[in-house]
N, CA, C and O atoms as a GROMACS GRO file, in nm:
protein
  500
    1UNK      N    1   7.268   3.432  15.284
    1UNK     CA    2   7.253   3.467  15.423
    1UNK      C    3   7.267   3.618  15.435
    1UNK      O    4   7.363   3.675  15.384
    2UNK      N    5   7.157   3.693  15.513
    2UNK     CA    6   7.203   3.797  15.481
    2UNK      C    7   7.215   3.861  15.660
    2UNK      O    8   7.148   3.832  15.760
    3UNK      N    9   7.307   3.938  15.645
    3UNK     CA   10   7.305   4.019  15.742
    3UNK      C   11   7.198   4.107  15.782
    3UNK      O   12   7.117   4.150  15.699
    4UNK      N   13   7.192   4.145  15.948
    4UNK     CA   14   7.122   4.275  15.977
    4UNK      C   15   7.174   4.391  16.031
    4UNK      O   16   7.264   4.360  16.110
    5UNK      N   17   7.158   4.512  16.024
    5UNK     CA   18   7.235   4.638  16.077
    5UNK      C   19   7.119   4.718  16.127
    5UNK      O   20   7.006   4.727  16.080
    6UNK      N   21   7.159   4.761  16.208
    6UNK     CA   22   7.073   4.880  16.282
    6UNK      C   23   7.167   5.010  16.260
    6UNK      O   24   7.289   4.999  16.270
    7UNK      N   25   7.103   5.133  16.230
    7UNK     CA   26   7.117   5.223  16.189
    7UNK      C   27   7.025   5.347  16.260
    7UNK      O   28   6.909   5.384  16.245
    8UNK      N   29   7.126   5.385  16.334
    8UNK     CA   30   7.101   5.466  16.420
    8UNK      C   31   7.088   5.618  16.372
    8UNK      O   32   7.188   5.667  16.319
    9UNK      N   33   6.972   5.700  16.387
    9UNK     CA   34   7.029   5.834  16.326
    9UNK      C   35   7.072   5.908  16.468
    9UNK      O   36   7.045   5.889  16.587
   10UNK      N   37   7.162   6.014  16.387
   10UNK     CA   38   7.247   6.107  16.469
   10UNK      C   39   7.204   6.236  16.441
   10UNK      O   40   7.298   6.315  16.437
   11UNK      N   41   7.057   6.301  16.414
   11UNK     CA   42   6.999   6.366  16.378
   11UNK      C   43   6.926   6.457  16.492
   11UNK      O   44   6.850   6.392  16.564
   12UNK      N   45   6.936   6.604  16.520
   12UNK     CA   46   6.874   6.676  16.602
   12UNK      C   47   6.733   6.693  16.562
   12UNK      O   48   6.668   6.772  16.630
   13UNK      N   49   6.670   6.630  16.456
   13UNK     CA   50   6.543   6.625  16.419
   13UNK      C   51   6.522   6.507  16.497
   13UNK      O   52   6.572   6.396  16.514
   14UNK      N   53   6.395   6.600  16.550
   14UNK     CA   54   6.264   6.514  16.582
   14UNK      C   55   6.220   6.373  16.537
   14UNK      O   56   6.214   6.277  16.614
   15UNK      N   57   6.199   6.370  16.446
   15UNK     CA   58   6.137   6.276  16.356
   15UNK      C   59   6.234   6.196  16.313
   15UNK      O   60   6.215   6.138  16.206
   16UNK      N   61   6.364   6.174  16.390
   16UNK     CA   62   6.472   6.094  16.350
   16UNK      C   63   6.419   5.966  16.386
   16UNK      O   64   6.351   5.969  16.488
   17UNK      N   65   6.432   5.832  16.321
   17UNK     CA   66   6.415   5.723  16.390
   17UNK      C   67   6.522   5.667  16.294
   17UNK      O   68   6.556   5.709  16.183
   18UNK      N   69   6.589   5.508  16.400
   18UNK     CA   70   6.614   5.391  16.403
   18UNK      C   71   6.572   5.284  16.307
   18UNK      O   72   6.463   5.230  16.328
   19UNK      N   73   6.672   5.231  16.163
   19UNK     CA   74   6.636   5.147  16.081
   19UNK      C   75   6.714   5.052  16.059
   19UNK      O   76   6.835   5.075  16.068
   20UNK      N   77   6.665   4.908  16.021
   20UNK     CA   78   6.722   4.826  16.036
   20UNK      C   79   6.731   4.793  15.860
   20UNK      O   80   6.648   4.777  15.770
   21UNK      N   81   6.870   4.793  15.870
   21UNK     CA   82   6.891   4.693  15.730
   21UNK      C   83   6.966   4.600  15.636
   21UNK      O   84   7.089   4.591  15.640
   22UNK      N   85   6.899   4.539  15.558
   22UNK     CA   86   6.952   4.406  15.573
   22UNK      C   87   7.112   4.390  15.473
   22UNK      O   88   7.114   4.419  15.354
   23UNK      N   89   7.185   4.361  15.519
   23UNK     CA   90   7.291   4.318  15.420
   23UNK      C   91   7.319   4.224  15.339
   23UNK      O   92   7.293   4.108  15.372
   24UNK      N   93   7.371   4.249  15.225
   24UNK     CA   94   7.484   4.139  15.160
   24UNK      C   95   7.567   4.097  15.150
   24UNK      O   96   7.648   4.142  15.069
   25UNK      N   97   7.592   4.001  15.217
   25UNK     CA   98   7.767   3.973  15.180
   25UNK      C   99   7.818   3.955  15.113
   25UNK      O  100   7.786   3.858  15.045
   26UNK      N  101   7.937   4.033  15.077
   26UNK     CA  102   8.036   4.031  15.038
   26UNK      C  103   8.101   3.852  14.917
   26UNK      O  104   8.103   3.733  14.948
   27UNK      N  105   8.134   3.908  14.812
   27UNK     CA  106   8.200   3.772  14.796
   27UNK      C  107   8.354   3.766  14.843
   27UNK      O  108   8.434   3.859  14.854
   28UNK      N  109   8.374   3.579  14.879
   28UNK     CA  110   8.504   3.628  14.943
   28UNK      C  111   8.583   3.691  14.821
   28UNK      O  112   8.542   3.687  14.705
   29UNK      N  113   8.721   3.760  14.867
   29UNK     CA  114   8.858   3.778  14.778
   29UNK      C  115   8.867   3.697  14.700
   29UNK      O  116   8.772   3.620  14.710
   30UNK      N  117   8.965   3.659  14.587
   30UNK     CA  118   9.034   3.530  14.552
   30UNK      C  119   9.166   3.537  14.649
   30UNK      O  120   9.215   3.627  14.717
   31UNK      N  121   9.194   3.420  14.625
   31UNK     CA  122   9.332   3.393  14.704
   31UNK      C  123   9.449   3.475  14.632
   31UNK      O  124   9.429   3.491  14.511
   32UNK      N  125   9.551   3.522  14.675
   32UNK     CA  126   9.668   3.585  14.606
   32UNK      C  127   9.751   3.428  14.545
   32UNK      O  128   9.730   3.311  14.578
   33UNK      N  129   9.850   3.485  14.445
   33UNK     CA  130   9.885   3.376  14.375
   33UNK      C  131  10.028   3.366  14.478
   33UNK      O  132  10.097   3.459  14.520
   34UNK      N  133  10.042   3.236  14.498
   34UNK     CA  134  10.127   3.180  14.601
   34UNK      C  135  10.215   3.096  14.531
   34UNK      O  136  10.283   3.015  14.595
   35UNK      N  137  10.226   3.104  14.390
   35UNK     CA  138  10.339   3.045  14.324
   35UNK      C  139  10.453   3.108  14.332
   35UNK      O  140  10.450   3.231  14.340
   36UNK      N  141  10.545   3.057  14.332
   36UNK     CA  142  10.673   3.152  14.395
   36UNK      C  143  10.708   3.202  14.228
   36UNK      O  144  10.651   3.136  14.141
   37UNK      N  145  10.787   3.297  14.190
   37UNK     CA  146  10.872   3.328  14.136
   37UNK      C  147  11.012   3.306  14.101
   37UNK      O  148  11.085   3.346  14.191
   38UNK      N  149  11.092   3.244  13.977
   38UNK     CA  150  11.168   3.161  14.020
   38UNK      C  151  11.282   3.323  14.010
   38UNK      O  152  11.268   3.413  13.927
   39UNK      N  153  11.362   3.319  14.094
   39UNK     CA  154  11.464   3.430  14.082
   39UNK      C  155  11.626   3.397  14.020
   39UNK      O  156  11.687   3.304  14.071
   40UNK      N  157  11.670   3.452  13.944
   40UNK     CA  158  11.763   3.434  13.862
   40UNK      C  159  11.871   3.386  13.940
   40UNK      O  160  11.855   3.417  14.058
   41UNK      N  161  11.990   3.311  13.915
   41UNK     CA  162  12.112   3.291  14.004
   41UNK      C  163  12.214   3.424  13.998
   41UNK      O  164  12.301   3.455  14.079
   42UNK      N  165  12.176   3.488  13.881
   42UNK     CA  166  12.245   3.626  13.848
   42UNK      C  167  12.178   3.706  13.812
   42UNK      O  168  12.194   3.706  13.690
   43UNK      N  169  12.087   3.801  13.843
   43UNK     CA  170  12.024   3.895  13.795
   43UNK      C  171  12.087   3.989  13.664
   43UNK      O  172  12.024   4.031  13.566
   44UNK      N  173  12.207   4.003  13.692
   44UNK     CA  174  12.227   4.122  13.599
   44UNK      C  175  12.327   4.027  13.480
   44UNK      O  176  12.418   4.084  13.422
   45UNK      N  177  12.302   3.903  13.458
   45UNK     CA  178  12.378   3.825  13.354
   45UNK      C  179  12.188   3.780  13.241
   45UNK      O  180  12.085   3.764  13.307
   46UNK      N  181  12.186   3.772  13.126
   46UNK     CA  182  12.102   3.760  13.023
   46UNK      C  183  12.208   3.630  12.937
   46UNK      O  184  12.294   3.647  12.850
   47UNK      N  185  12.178   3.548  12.978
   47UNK     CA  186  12.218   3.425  12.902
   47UNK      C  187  12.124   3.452  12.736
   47UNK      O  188  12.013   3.502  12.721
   48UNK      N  189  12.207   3.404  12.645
   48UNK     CA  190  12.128   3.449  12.509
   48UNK      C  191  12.198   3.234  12.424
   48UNK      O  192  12.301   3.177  12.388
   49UNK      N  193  12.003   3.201  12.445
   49UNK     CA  194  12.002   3.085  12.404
   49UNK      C  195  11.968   3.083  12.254
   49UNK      O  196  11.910   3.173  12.192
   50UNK      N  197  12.029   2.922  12.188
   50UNK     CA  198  12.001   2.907  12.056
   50UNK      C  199  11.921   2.761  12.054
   50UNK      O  200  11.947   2.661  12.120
   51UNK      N  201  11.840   2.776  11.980
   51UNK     CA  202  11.784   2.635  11.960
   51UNK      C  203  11.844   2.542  11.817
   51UNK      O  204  11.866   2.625  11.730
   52UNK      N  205  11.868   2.442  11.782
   52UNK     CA  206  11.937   2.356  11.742
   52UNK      C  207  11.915   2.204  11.764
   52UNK      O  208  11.966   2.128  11.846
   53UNK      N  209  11.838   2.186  11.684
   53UNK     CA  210  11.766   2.072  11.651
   53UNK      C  211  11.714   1.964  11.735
   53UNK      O  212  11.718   1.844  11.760
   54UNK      N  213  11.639   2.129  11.774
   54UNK     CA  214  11.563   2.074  11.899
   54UNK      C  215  11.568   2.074  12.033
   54UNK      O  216  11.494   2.018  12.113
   55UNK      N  217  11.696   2.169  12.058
   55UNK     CA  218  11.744   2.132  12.210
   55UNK      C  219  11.785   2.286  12.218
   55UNK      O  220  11.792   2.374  12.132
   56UNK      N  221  11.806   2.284  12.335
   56UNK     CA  222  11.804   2.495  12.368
   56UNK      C  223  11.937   2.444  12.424
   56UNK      O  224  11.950   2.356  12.509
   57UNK      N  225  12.027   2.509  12.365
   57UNK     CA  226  12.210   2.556  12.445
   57UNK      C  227  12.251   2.679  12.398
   57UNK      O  228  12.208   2.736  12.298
   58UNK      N  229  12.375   2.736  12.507
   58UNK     CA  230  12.402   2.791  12.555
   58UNK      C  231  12.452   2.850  12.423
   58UNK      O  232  12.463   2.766  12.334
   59UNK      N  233  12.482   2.972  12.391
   59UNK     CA  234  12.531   3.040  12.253
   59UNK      C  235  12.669   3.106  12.294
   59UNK      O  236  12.742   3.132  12.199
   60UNK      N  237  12.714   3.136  12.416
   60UNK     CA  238  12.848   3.200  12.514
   60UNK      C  239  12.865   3.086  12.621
   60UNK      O  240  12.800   2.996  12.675
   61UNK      N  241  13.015   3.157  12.621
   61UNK     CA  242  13.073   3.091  12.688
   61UNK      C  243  13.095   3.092  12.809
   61UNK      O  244  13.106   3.214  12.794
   62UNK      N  245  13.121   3.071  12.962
   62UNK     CA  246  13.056   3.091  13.065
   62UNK      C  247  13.159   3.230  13.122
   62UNK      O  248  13.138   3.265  13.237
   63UNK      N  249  13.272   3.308  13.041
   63UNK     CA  250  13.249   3.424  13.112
   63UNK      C  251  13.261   3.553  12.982
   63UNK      O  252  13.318   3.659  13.007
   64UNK      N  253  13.215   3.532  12.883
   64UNK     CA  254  13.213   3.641  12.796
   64UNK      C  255  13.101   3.633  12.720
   64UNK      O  256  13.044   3.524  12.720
   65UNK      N  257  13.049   3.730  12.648
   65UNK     CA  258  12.912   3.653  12.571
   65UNK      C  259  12.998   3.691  12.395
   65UNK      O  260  12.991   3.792  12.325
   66UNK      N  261  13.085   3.541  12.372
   66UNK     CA  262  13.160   3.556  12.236
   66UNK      C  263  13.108   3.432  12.151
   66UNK      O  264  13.179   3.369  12.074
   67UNK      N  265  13.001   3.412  12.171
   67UNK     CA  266  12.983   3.315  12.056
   67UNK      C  267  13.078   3.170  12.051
   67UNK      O  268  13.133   3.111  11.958
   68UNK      N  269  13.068   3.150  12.177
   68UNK     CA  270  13.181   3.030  12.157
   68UNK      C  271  13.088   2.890  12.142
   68UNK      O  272  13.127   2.778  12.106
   69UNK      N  273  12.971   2.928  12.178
   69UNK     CA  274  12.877   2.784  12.218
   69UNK      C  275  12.848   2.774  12.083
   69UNK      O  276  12.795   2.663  12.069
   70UNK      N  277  12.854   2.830  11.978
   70UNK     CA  278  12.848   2.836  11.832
   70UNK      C  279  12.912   2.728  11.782
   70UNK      O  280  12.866   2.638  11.713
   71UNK      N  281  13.019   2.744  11.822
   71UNK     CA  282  13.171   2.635  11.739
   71UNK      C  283  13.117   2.514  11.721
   71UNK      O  284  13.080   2.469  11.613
   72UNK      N  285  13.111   2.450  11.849
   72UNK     CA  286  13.044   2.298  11.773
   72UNK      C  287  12.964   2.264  11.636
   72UNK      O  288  12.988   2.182  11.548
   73UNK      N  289  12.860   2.358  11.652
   73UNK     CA  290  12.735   2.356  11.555
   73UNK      C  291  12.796   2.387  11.416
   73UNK      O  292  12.746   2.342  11.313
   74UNK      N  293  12.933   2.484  11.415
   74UNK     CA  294  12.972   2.568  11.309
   74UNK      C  295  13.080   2.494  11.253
   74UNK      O  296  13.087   2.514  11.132
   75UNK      N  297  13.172   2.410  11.299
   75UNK     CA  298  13.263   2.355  11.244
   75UNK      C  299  13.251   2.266  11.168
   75UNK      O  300  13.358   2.205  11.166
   76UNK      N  301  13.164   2.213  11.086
   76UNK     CA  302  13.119   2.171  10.951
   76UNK      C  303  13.131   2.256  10.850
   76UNK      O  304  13.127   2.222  10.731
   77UNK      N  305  13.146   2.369  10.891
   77UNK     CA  306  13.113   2.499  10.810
   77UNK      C  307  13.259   2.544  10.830
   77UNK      O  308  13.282   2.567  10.949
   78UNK      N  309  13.370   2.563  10.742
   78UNK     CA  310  13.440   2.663  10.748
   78UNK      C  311  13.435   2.846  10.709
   78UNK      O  312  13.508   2.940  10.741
   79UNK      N  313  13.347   2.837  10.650
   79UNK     CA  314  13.307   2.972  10.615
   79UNK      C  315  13.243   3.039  10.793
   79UNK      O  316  13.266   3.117  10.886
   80UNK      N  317  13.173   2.960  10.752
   80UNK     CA  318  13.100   3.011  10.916
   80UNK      C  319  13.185   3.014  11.050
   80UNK      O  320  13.140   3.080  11.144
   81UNK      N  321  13.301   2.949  11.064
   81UNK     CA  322  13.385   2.911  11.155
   81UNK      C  323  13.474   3.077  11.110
   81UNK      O  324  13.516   3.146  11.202
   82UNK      N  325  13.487   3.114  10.995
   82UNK     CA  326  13.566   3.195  11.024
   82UNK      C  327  13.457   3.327  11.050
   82UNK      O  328  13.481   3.419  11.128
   83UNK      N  329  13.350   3.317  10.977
   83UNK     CA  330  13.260   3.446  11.057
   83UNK      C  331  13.260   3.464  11.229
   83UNK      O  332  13.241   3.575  11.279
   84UNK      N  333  13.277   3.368  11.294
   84UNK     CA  334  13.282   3.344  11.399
   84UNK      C  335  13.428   3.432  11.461
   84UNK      O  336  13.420   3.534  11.528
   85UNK      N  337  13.539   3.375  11.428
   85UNK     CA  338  13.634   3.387  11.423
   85UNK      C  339  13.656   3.576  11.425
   85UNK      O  340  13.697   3.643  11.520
   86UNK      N  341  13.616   3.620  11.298
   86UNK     CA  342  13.587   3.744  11.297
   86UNK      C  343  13.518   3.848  11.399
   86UNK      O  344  13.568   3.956  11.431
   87UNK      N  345  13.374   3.789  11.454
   87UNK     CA  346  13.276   3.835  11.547
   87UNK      C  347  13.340   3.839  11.667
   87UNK      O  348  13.297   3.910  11.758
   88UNK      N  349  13.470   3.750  11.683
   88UNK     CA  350  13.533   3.724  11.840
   88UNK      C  351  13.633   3.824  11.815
   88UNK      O  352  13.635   3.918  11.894
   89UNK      N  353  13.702   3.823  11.738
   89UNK     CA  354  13.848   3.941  11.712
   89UNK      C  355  13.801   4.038  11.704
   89UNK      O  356  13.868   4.126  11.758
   90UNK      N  357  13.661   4.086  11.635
   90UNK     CA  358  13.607   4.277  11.662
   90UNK      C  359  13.570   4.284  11.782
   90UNK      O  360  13.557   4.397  11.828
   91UNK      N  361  13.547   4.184  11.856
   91UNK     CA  362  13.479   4.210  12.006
   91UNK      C  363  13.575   4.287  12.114
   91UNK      O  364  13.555   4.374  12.198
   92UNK      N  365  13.716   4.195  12.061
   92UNK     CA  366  13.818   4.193  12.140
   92UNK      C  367  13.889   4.361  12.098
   92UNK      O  368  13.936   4.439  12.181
   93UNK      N  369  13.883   4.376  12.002
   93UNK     CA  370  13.916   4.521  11.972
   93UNK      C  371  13.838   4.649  11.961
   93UNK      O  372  13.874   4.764  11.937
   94UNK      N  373  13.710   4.590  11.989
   94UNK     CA  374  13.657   4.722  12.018
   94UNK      C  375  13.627   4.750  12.199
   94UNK      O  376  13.608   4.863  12.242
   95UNK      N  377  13.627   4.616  12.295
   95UNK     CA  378  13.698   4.605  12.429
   95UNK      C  379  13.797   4.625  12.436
   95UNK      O  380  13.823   4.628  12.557
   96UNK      N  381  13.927   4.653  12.352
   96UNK     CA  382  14.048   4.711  12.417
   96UNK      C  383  14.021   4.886  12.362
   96UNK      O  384  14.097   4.958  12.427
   97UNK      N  385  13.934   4.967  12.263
   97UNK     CA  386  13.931   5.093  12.242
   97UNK      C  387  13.869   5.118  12.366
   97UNK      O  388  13.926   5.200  12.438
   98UNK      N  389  13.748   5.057  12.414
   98UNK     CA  390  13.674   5.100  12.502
   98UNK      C  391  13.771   5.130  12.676
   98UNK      O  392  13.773   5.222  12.757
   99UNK      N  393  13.846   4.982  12.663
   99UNK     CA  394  13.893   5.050  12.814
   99UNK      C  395  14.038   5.179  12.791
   99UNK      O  396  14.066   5.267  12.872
  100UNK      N  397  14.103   5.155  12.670
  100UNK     CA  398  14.194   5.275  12.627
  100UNK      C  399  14.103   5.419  12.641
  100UNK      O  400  14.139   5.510  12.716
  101UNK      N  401  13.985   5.425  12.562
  101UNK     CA  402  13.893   5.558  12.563
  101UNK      C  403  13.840   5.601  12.720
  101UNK      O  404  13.803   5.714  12.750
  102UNK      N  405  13.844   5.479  12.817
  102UNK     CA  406  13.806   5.492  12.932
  102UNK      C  407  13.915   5.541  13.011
  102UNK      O  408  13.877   5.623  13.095
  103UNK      N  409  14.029   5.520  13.010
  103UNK     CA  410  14.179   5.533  13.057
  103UNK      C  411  14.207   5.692  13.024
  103UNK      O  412  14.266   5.768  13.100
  104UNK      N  413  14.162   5.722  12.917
  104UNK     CA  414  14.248   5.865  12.885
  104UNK      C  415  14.149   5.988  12.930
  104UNK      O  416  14.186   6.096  12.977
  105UNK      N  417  13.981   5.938  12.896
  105UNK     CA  418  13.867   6.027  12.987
  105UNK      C  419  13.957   6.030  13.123
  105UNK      O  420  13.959   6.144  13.168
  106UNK      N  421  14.040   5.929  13.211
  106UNK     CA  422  13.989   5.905  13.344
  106UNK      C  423  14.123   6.049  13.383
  106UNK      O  424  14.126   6.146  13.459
  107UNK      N  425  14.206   5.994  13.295
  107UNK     CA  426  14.381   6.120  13.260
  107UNK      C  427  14.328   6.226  13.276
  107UNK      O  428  14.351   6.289  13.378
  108UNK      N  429  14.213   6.291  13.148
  108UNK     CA  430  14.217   6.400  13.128
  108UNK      C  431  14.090   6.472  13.210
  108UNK      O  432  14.049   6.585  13.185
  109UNK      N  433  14.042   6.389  13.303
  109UNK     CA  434  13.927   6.453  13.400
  109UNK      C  435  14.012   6.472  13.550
  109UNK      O  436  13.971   6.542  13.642
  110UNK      N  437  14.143   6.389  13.551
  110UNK     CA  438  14.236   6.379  13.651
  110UNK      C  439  14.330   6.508  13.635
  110UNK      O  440  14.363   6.563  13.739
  111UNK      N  441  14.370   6.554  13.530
  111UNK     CA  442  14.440   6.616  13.505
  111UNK      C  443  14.448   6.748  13.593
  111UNK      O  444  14.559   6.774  13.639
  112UNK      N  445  14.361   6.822  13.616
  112UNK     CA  446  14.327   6.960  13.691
  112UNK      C  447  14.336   6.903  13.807
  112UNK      O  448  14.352   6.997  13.885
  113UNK      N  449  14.336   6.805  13.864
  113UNK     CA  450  14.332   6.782  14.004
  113UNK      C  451  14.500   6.798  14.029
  113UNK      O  452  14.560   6.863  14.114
  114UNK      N  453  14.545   6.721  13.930
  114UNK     CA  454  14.700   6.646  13.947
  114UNK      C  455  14.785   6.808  13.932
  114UNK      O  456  14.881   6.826  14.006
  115UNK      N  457  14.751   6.900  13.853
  115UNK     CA  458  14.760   7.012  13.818
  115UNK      C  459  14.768   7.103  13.944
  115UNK      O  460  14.871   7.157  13.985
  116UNK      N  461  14.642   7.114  14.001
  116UNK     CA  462  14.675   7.210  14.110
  116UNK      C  463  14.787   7.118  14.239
  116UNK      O  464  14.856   7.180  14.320
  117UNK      N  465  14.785   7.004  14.234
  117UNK     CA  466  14.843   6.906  14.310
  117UNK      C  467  15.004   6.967  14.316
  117UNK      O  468  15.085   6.984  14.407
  118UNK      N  469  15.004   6.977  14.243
  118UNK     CA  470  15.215   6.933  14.171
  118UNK      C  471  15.251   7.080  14.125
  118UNK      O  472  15.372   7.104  14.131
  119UNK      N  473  15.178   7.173  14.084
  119UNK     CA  474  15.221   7.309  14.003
  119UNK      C  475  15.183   7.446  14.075
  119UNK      O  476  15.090   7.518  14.037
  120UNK      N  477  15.249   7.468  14.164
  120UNK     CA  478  15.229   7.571  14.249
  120UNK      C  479  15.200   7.743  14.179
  120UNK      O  480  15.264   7.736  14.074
  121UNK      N  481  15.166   7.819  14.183
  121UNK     CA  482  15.059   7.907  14.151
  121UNK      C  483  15.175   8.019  14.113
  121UNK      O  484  15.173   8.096  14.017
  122UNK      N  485  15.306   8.000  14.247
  122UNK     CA  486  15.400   8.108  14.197
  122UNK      C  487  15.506   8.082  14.052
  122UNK      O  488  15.563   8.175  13.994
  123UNK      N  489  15.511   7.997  14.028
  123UNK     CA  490  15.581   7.890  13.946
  123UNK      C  491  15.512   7.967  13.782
  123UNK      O  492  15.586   8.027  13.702
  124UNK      N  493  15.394   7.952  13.766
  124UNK     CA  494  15.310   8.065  13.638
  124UNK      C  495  15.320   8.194  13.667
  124UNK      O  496  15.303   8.256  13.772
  125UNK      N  497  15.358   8.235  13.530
  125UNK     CA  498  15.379   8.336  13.576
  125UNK      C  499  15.264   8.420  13.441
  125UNK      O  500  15.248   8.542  13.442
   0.00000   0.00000   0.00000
């Protein structure tokens, strides 16, 4: 089906005339995709799954990511039970350097504040 248009010129010439012409239409759009998106219950949590004979579970435990969803699968294994064992005790000690290293940054960026705070200017001499 085609369209018609008239086409007017806007021309200070003389010899301007009036043309008609025919159109095409357009194909429609496609539709936008209207499947929803499913949105996380926690955005900023990354659950880290294991598969296991056949079935996808959970590899952490529901508030640390320590390898606890492991144990079941691993306790046939004592060797592996204590690798485990290991992977959870460095976790735990390199989370207590981290908030100690965080604690003494927080001291020694505090320090000049606490400094002019408490140590009055006539006091140095």
């Amino acid at each position: 089906m085609a369209c018609l248009a008239t086409l007017a010129c806007f021309s200070l010439s003389p010899n301007c005339e009036a043309k008609e012409i025919k159109l095409k239409p357009i194909a429609p759009l496609p539709a936008p995709n209207t499947q929803a998106r499913k949105i996380p219950e926690n955005p900023f949590r990354c659950d880290r799954i294991i598969r296991y004979q056949g079935k996808s579970l959970p590899c952490d435990s529901a508030l640390r990511r320590d390898g606890e969803g492991l144990r079941t699968i691993l306790e046939a294994n004592p060797d592996a039970l204590e690798e485990l064992e290991r992977y959870q005790s460095g976790r735990q000690s390199v989370q207590f350097a981290a908030y100690t290293g965080t604690a003494g940054l927080v001291l020694v960026l505090a320090s000049g504040i606490l400094t002019d705070l408490f140590i009055d200017e006539s006091r140095v001499s």
